[in-house]
PDB file of N, CA, C and O in Angstrom, chain B, residues numbered from 101:
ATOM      1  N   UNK B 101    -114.568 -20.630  36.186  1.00  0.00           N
ATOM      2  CA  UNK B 101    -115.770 -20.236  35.493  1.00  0.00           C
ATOM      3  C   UNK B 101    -115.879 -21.052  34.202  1.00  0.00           C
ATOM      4  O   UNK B 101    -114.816 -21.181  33.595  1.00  0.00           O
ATOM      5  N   UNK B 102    -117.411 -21.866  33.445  1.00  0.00           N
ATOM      6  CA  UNK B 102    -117.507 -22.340  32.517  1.00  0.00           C
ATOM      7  C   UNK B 102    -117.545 -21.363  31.534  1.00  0.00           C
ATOM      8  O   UNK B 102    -117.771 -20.169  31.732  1.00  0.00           O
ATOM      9  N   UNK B 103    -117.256 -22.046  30.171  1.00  0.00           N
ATOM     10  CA  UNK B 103    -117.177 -21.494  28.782  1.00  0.00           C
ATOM     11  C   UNK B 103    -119.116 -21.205  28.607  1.00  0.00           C
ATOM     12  O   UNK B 103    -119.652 -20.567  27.701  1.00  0.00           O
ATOM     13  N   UNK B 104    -119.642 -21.731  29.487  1.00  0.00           N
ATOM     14  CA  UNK B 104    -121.190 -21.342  29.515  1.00  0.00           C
ATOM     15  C   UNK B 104    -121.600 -20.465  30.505  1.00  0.00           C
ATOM     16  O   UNK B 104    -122.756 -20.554  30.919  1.00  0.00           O
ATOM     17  N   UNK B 105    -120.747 -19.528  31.010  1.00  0.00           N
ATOM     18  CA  UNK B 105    -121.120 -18.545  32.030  1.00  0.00           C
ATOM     19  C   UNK B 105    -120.594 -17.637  31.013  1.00  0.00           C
ATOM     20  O   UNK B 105    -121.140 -16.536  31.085  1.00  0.00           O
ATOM     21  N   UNK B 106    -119.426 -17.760  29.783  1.00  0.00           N
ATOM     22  CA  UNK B 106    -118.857 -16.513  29.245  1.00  0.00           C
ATOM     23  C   UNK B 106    -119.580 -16.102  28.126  1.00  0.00           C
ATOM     24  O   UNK B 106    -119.842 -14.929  27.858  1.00  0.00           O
ATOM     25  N   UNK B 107    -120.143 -17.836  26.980  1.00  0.00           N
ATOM     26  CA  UNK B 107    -120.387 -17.388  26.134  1.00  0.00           C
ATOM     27  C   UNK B 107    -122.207 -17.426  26.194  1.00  0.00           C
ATOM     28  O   UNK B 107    -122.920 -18.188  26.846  1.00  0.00           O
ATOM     29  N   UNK B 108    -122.648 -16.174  25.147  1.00  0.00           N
ATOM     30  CA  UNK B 108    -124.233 -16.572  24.820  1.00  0.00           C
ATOM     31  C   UNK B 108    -124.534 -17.910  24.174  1.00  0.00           C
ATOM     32  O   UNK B 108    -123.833 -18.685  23.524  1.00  0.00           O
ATOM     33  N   UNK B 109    -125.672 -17.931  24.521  1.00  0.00           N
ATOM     34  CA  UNK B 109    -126.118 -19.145  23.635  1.00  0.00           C
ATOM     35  C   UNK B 109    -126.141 -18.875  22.009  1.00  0.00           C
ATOM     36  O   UNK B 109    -125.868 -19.742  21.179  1.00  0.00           O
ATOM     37  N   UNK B 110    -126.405 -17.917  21.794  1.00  0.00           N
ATOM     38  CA  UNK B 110    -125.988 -17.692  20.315  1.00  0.00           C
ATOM     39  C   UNK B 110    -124.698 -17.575  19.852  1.00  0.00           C
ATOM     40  O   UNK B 110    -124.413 -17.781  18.672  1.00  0.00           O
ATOM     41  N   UNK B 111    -123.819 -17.231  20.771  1.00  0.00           N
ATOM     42  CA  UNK B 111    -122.222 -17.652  20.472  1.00  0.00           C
ATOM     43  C   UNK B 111    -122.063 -18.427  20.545  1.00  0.00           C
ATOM     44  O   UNK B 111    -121.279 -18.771  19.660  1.00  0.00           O
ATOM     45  N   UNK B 112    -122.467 -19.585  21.481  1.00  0.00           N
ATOM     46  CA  UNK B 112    -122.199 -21.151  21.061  1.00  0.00           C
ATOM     47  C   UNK B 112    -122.911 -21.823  19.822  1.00  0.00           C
ATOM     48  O   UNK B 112    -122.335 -22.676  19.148  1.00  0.00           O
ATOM     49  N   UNK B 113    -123.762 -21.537  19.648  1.00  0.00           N
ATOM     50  CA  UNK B 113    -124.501 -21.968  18.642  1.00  0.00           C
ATOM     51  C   UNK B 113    -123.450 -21.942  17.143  1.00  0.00           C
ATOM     52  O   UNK B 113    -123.059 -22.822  16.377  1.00  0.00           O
ATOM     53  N   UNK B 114    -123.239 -20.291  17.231  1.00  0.00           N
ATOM     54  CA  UNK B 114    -122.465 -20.036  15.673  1.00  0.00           C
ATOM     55  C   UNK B 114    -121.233 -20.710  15.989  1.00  0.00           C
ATOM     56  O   UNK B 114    -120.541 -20.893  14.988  1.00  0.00           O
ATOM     57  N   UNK B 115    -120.691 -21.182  17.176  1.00  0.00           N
ATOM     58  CA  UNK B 115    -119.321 -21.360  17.260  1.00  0.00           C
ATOM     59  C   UNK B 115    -119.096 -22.819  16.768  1.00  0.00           C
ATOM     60  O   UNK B 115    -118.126 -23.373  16.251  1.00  0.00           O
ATOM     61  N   UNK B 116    -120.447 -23.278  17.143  1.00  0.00           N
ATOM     62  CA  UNK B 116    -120.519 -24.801  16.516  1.00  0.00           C
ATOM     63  C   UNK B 116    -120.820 -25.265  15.150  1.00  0.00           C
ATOM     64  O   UNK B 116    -120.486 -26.234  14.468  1.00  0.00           O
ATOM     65  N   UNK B 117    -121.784 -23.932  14.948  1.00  0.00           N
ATOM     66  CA  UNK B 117    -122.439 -24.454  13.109  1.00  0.00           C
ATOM     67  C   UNK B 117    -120.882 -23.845  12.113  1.00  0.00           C
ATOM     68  O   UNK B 117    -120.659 -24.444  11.060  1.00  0.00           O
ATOM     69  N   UNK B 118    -120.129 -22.944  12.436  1.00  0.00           N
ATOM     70  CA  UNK B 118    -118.686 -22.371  11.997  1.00  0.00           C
ATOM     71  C   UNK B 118    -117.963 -23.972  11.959  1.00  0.00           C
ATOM     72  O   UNK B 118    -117.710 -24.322  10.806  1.00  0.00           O
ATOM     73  N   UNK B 119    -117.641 -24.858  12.890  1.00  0.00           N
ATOM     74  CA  UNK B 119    -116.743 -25.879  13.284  1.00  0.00           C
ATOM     75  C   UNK B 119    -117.656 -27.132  12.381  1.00  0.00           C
ATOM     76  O   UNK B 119    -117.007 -27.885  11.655  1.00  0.00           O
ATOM     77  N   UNK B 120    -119.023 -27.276  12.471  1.00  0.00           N
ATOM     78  CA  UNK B 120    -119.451 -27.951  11.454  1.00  0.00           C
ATOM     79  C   UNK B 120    -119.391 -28.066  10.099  1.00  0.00           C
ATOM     80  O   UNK B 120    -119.216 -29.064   9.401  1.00  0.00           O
ATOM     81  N   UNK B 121    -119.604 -26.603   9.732  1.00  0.00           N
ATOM     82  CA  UNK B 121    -119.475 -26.158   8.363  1.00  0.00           C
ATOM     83  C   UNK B 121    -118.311 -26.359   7.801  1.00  0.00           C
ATOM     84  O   UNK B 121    -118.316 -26.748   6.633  1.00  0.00           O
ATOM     85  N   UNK B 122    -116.929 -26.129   8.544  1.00  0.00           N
ATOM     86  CA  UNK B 122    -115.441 -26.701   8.526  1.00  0.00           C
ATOM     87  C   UNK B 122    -115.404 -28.078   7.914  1.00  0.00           C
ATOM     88  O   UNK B 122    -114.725 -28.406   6.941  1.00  0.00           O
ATOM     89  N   UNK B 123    -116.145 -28.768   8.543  1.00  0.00           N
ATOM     90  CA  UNK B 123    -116.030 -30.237   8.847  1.00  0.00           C
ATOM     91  C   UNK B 123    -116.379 -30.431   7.393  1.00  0.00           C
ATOM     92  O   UNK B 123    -115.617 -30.904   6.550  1.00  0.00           O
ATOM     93  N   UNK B 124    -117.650 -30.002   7.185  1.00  0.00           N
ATOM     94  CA  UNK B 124    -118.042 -30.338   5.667  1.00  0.00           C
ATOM     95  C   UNK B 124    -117.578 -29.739   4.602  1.00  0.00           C
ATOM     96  O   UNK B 124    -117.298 -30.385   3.592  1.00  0.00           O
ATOM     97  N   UNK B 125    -117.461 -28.682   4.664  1.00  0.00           N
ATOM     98  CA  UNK B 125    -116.425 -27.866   3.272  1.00  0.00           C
ATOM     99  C   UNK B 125    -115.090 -28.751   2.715  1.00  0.00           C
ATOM    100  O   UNK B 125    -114.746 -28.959   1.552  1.00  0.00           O
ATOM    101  N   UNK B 126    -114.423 -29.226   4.085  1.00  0.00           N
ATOM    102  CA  UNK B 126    -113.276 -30.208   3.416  1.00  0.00           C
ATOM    103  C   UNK B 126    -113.283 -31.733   3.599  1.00  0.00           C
ATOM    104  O   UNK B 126    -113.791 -32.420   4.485  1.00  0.00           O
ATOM    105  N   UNK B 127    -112.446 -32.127   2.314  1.00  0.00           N
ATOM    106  CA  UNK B 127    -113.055 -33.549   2.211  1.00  0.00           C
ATOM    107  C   UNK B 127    -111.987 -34.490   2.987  1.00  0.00           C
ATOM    108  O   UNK B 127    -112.164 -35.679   3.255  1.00  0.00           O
ATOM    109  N   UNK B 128    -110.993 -33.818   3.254  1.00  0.00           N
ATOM    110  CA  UNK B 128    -109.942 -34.202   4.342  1.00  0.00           C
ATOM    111  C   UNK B 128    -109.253 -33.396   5.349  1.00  0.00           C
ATOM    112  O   UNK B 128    -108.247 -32.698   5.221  1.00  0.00           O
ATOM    113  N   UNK B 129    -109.963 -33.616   6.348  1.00  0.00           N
ATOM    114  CA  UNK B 129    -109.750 -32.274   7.494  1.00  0.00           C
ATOM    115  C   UNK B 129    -109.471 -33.673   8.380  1.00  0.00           C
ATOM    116  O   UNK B 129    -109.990 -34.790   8.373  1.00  0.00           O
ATOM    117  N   UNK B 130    -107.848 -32.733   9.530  1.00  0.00           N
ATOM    118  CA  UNK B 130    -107.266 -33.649  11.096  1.00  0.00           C
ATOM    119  C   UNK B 130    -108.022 -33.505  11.978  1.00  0.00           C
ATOM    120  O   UNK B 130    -108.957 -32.722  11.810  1.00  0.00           O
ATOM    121  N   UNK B 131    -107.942 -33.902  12.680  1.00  0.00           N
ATOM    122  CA  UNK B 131    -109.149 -33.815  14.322  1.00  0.00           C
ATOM    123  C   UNK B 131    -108.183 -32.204  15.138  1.00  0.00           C
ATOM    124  O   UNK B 131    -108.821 -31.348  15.751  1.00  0.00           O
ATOM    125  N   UNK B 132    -106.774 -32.125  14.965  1.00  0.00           N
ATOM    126  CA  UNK B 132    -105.993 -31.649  15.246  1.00  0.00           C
ATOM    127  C   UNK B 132    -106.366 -30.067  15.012  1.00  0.00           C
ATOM    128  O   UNK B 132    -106.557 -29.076  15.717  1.00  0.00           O
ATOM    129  N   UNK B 133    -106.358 -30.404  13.591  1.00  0.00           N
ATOM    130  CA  UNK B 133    -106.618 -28.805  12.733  1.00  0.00           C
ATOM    131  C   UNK B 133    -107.974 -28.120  13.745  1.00  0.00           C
ATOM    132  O   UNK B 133    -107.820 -27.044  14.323  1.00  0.00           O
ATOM    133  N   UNK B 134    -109.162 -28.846  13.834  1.00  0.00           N
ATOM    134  CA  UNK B 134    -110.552 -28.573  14.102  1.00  0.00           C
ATOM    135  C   UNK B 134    -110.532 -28.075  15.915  1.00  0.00           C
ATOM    136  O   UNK B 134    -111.187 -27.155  16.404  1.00  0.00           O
ATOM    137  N   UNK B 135    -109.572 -29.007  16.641  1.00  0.00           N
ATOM    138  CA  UNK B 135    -109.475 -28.469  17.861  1.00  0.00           C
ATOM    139  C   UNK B 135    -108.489 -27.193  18.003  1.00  0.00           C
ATOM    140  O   UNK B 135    -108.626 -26.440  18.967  1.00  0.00           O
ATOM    141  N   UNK B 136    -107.440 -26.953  16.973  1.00  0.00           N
ATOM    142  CA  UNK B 136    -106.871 -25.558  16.854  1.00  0.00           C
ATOM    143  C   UNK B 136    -108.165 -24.753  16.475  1.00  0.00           C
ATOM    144  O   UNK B 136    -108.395 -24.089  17.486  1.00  0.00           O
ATOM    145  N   UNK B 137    -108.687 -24.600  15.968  1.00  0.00           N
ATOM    146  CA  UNK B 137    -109.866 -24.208  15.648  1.00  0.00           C
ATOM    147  C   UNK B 137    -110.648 -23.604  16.449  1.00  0.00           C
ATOM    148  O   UNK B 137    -110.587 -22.393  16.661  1.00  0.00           O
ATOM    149  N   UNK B 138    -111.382 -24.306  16.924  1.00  0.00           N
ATOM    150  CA  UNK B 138    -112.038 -24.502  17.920  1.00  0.00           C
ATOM    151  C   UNK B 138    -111.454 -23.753  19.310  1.00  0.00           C
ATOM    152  O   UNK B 138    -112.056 -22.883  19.940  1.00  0.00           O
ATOM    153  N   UNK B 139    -110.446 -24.176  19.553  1.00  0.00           N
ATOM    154  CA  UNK B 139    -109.074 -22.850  20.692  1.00  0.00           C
ATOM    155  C   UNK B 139    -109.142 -21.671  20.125  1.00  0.00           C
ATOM    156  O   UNK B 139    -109.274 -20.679  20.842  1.00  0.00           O
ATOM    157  N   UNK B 140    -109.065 -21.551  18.735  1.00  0.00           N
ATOM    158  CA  UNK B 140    -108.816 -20.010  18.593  1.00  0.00           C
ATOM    159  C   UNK B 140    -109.986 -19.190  18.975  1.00  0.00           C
ATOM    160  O   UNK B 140    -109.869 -18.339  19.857  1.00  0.00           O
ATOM    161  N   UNK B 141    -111.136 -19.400  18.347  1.00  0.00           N
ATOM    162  CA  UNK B 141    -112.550 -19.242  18.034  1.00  0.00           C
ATOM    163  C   UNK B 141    -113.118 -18.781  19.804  1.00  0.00           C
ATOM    164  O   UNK B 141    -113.823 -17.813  20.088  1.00  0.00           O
ATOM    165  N   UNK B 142    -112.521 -19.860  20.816  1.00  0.00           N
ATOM    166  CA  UNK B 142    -113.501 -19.662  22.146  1.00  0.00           C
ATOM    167  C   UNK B 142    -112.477 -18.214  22.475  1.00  0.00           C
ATOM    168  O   UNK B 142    -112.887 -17.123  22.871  1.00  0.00           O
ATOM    169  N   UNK B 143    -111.086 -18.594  22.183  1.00  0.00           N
ATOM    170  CA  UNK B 143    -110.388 -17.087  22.969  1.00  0.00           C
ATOM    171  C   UNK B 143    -110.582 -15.803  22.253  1.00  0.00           C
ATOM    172  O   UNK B 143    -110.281 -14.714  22.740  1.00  0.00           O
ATOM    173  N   UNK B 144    -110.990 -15.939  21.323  1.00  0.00           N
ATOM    174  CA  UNK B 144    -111.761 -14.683  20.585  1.00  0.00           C
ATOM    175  C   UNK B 144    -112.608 -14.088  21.207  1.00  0.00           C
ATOM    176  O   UNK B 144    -112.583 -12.971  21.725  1.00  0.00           O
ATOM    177  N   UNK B 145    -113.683 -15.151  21.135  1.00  0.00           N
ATOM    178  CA  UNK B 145    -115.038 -14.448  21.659  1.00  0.00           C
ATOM    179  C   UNK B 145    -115.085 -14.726  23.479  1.00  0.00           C
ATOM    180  O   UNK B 145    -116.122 -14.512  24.105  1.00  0.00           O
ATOM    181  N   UNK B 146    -113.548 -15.324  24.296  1.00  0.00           N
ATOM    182  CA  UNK B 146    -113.873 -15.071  25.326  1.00  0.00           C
ATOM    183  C   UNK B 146    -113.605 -13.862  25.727  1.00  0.00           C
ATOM    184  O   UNK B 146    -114.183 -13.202  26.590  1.00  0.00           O
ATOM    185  N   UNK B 147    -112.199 -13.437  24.704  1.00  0.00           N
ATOM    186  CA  UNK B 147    -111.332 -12.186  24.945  1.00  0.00           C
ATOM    187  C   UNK B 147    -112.564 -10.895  24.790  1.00  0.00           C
ATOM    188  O   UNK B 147    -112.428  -9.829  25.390  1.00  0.00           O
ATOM    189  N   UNK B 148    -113.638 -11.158  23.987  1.00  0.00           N
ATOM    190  CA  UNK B 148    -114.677 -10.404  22.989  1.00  0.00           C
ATOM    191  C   UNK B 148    -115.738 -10.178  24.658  1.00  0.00           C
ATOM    192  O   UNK B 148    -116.345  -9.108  24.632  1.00  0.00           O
ATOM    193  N   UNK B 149    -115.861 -10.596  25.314  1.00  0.00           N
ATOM    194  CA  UNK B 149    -116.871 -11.206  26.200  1.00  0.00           C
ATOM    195  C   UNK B 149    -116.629 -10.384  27.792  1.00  0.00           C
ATOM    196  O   UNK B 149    -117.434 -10.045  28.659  1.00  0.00           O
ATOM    197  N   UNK B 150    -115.047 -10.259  27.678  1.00  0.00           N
ATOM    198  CA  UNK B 150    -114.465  -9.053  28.904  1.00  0.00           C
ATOM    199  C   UNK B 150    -114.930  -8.131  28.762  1.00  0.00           C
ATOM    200  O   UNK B 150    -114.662  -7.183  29.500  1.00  0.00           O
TER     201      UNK B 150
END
C-alpha cells in the first residue's frame, strides 16, 4: 500500500511545509537529519491513520 492511500492530502501537505520550514529555520541542516525527519513524521501519522 502507498504512503498516498494512508495519508490525506492535507497530511501530506503539512508534512511537507513542516520539512520545508526545517530546511529554512536552519542555516546548516544534513540531508541525513531531514530524512530522519521525515521517517519519523510519516510513522506518526501512519501509526495516527490505523
Amino acid at each position: 500500500m502507498s504512503i498516498s492511500e494512508k495519508l490525506s492530502d492535507q497530511q501530506f501537505k503539512e508534512l511537507l511545509e513542516d520539512i520545508y520550514m526545517k530546511g529554512q529555520e536552519s542555516e546548516f541542516i544534513q540531508a541525513e537529519d531531514i530524512l530522519k525527519d521525515i521517517e519519523n513524521k510519516l510513522m506518526t501519522l501512519l501509526a495516527m491513520s490505523n
